[in-house]
Every structure is written in structure tokens, then in C-alpha cells.
N, C-alpha and C positions, 0 to 999 in steps of 0.2 A: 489106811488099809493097803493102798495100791505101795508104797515104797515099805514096807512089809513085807507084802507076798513076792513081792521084784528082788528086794536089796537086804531079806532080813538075816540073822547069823548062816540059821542053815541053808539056806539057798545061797548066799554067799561061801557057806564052806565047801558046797557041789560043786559050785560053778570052779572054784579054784581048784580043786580035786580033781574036775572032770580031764583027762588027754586031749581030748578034742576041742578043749578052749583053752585062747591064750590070754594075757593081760599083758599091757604096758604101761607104764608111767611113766608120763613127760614131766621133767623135773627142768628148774632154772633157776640154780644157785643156791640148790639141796632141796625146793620150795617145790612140793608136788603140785604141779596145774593142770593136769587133768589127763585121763588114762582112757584107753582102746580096749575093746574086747572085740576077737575075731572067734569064730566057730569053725570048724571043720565037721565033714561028716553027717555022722547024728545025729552032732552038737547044734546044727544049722538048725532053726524054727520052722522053716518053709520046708524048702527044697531035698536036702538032707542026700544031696547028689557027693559021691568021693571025690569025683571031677574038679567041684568048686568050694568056695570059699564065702562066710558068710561077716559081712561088718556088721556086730549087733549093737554096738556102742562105742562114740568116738565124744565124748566130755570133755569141755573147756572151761577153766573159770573164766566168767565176765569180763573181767581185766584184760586177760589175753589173747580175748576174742580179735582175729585182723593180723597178728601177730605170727604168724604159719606154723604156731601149735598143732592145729586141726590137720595142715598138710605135713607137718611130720608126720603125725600119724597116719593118715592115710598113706603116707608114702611106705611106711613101717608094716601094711598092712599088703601091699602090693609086693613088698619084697618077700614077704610069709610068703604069696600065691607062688611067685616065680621061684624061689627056693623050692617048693612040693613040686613046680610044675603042674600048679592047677590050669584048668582052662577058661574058668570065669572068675568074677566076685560079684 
């Protein structure tokens, strides 16, 4: 029920719909290993400050965990804030 109501088509078709969220996918050697989702805004869960910047999800596969998959993304996620000129994340 929980990765249903999280991850099911339409909640997945909002979430890529929505302006105020972004997706990436970390690729390595065409091989998707795992993707980022950053909010902005409204989009944010919490806060929902313009100021800042919210990381709702940063996924790895198992494999590549240690590997600095996770810090691409985060670093990918830092350069969104500085790009807007946010003040936090």
C-alpha cells in the first residue's frame, strides 16, 4: 500500500508534472543507478519556504553504494540551490 500511495502511476505522473520538482538520473554506461528528487517551493513537504530548497529523495542501487553516486547527487542538488540563489537546503 505504502509504495502505491508514494510511487503509484499517478502520483508519479504529478510529481514529474509538477514545476516545482526536479529528477535526475545517475547513469553509468547507459545503466540507470539511481536518481534525486529536489522540491522547490510548495513542492517542499515541510517548510515550503521560496528561500530554500527541499532533497526528498537521493536513491542508489546496492551495487553502488560507497561509489560517490550519492555525492553526485548531492552535489547536483547544491548546484540547483546556488543556480536559484536559495539560502538553505
Amino acid at each position: 500500500m505504502y509504495v502505491q500511495a508514494r510511487f503509484g502511476k499517478k502520483v508519479r505522473k504529478q510529481s514529474l508534472s509538477n514545476p516545482d520538482s526536479s529528477f535526475y538520473i545517475a547513469k553509468l554506461n547507459e545503466k540507470a543507478i539511481g536518481y534525486l528528487k529536489i522540491n522547490f517551493g510548495n513542492s517542499q513537504a515541510d517548510v515550503k519556504d521560496p528561500n530554500g530548497m527541499e532533497i526528498e529523495r537521493i536513491y542508489i542501487l546496492c551495487e553502488y553504494l560507497g561509489k560517490n553516486a550519492g555525492k553526485m547527487h548531492l552535489d547536483k542538488a547544491l548546484e540547483s540551490a546556488r543556480k536559484k540563489n536559495l539560502n538553505y537546503v
